[in-house]
NUZATOR-582966 format. One record per residue (C-alpha): chain; x, z, y; residue in three letters. Coordinates in steps of 0.1 Angstrom, whole numbers, always signed. Each point is the difference from the previous one (the first is absolute). Last residue first. Layout:
<kevexs>
 chain    xx    zz    yy res
     A     X     Z     Y Ala
...
</kevexs>
This chain:
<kevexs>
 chain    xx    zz    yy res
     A  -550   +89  +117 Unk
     A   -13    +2   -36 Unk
     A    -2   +31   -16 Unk
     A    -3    -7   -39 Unk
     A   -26   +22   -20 Unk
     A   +11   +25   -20 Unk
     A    +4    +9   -40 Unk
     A    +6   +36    -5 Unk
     A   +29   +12   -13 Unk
     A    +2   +11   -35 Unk
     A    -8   +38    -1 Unk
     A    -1    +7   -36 Unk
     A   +28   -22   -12 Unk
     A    -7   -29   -23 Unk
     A   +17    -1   -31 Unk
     A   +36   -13   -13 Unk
     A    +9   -17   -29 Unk
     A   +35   -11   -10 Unk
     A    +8   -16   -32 Unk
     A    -3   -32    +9 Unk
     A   -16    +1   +35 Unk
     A   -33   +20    +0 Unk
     A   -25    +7   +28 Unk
     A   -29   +29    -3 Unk
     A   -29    -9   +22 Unk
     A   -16    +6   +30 Unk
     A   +15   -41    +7 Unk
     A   +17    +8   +35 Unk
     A   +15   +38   -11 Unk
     A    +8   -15   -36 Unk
     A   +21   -27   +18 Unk
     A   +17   +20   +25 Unk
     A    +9   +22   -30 Unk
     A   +14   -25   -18 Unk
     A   +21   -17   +29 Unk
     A   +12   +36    +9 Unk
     A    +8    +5   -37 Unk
     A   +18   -35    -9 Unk
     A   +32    +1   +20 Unk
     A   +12   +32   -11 Unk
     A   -15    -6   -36 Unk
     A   +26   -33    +2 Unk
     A   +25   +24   +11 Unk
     A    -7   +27   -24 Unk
     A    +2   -27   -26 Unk
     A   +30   -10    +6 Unk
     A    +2   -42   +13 Unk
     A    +0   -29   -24 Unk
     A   -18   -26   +20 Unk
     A    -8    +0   +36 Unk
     A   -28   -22    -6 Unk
     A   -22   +25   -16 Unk
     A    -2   +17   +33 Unk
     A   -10   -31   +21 Unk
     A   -32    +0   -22 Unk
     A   -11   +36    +9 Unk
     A    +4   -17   +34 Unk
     A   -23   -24    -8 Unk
     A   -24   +21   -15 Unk
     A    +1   +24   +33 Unk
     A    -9   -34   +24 Unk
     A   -31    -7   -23 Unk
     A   -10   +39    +2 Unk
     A    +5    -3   +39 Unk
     A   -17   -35    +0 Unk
     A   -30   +15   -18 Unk
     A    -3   +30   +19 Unk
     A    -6   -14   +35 Unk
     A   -13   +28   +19 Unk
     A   +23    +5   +25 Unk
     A   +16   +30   -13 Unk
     A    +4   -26   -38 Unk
     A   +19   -23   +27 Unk
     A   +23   +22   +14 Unk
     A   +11   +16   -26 Unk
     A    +6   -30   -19 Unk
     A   +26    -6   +23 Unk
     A   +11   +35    -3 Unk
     A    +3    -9   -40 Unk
     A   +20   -35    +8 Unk
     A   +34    +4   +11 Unk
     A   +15   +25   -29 Unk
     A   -19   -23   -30 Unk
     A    +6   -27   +19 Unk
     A   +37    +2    +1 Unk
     A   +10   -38    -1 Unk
     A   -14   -29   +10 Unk
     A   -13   -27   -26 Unk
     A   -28    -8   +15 Unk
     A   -37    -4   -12 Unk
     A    -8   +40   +21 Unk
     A   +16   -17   +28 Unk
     A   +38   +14   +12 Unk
     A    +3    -9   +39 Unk
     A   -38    -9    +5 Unk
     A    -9   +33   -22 Unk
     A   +19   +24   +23 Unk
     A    -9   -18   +35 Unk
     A   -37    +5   -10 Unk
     A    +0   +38   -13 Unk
     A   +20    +6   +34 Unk
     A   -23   -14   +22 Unk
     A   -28   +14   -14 Unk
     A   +10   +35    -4 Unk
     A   +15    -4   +36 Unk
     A   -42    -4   +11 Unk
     A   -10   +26   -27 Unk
     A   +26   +30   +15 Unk
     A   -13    -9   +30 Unk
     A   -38    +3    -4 Unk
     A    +9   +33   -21 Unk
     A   +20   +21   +22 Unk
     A   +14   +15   -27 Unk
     A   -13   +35    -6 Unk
     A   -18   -14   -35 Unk
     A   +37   -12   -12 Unk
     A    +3   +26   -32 Unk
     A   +30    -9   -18 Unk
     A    +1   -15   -33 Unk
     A   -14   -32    +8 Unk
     A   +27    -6   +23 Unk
     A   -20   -22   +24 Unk
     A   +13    +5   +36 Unk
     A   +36    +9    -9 Unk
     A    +0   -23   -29 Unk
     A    +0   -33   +26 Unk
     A   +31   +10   +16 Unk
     A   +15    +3   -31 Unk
     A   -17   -32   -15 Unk
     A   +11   -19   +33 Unk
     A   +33    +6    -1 Unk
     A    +4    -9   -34 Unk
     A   -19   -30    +5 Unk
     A   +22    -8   +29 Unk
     A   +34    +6   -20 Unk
     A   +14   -21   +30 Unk
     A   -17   -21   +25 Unk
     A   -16   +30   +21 Unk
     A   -25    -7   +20 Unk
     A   -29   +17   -24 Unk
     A   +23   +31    -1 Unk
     A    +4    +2   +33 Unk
     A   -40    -1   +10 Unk
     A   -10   +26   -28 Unk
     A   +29   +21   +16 Unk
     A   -11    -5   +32 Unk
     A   -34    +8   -10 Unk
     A   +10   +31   -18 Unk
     A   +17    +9   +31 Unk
     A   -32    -1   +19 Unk
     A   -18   +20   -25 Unk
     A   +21   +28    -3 Unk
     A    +6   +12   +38 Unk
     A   -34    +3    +4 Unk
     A   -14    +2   -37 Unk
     A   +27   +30    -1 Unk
     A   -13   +17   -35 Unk
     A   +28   +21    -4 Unk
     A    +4    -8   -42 Unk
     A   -19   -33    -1 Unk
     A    +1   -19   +30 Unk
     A   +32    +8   +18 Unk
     A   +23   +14   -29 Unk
     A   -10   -31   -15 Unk
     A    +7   -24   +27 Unk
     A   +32   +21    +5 Unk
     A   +11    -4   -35 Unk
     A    -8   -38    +3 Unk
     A   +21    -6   +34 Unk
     A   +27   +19   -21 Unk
     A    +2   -27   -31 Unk
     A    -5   -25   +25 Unk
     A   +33   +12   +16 Unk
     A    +3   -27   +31 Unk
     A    -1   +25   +27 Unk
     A   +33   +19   -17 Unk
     A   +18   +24   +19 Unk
     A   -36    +9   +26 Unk
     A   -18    -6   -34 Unk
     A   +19   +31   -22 Unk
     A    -5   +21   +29 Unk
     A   -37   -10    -1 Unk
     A    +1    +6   -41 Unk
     A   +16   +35    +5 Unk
     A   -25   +12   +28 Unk
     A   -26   -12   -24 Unk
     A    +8   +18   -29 Unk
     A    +2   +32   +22 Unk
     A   -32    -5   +12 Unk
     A   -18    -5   -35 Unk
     A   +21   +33    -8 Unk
     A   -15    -2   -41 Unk
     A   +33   +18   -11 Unk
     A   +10   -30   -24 Unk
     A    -6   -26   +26 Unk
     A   +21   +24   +25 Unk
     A   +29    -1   -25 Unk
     A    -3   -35    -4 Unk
     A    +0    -9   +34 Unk
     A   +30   +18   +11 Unk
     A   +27   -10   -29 Unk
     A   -18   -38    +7 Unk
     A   +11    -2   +35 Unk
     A   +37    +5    -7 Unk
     A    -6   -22   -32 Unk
     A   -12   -27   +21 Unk
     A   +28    +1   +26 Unk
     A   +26    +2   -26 Unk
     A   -15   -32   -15 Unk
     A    +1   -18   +34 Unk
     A   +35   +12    +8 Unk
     A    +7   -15   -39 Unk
     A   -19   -31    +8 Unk
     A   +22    -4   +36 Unk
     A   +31    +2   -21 Unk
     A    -7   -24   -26 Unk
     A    -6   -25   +24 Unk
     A   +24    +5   +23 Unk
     A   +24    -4   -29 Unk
     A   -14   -37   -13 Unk
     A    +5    -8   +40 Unk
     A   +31   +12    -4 Unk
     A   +10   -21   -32 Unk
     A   -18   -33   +11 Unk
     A   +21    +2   +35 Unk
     A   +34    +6   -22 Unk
     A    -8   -27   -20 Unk
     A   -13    +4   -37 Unk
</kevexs>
């Protein structure tokens, strides 16, 4: 390499380790404040973490959380989650990733999203659920639809369209037999929210191979879509 290649090549490596010592400096706050349930705490550490590192989407999430679900900021919360809805539409790269994250902050069917502000949290629903199935279609060969697609399906079985959350559930049941010889906890890993998604839609007890899993109790209740 030539001596501008081989500098470059070391600025590099230096600015990701300052980056990475950065992250771990705001990390060895946060996680000790997650642990301790100090919802403030948390957040002073994530905002610190932002004024270093604007770009962090894996801090811009952690505040959007801390925000809407644990202090319950819709304020502060909601206009940032817009941004970040807005950002990770934009973005070029890993957009569907991006997208699915943001996207499982508002419909996380594990969470309880009734203190959302709900005509909102339906109109970046929308745009979200659409963006992720133009990039990688349900027919389409793109990868991690069994991660990307159960808050999709969220979205659609809360706005009352059951069968195309159940259809978009098979398929990325599907996607997890395509992965191919993986351990079984990893495949049950994968499997169990998409199963349990499934039994909560259909009111009835949803089996993969060997893996059967029934509805729960409290399944959420299906909504009607706000539109703006």
């Amino acid at each position: 390499r030539s001596s501008y290649e081989a500098k470059a090549a070391d600025a590099k490596r230096i600015a990701r380790n300052q980056r990475a010592a950065r992250e771990q400096s705001i990390y060895a706050k946060l996680r000790p404040a997650m642990q301790a349930e100090d919802w403030t705490a948390a957040l002073l550490a994530i905002e610190e973490g932002l004024a270093l590192m604007p770009d962090c989407h894996d801090f811009r999430l952690t505040r959007a959380n801390l925000l809407l679900h644990k202090l319950r900021d819709m304020q502060t919360g909601m206009p940032l989650m817009r941004k970040l809805v807005e950002d990770a539409i934009d973005k070029t790269s890993e957009a569907v990733s991006w997208m699915a994250l943001a996207l499982n902050q508002l419909f996380d069917p594990t969470m309880d999203n009734s203190h959302l502000p709900r005509a909102e949290r339906f109109a970046m629903g929308n745009e979200l659920s659409e963006q992720i199935l133009t990039l990688n279609p349900p027919q389409g060969e793109g990868p991690f639809k069994y991660r990307r697609y159960l808050p999709v399906a969220q979205y659609y079985y809360e706005s009352g369209n059951k069968d195309r959350a159940i259809e978009l559930i098979e398929v990325a049941l599907k996607s997890v037999d395509r992965l191919g010889p993986i351990p079984d906890h990893a495949k049950q890993y994968y499997l169990t929210p998409l199963l349990q998604a499934l039994a909560n839609y259909t009111g009835e007890p949803a089996c993969h191979a060997d893996l059967c899993v029934a509805p729960q109790n409290k399944a959420p209740e299906t909504q009607n879509a706000v539109t703006s």
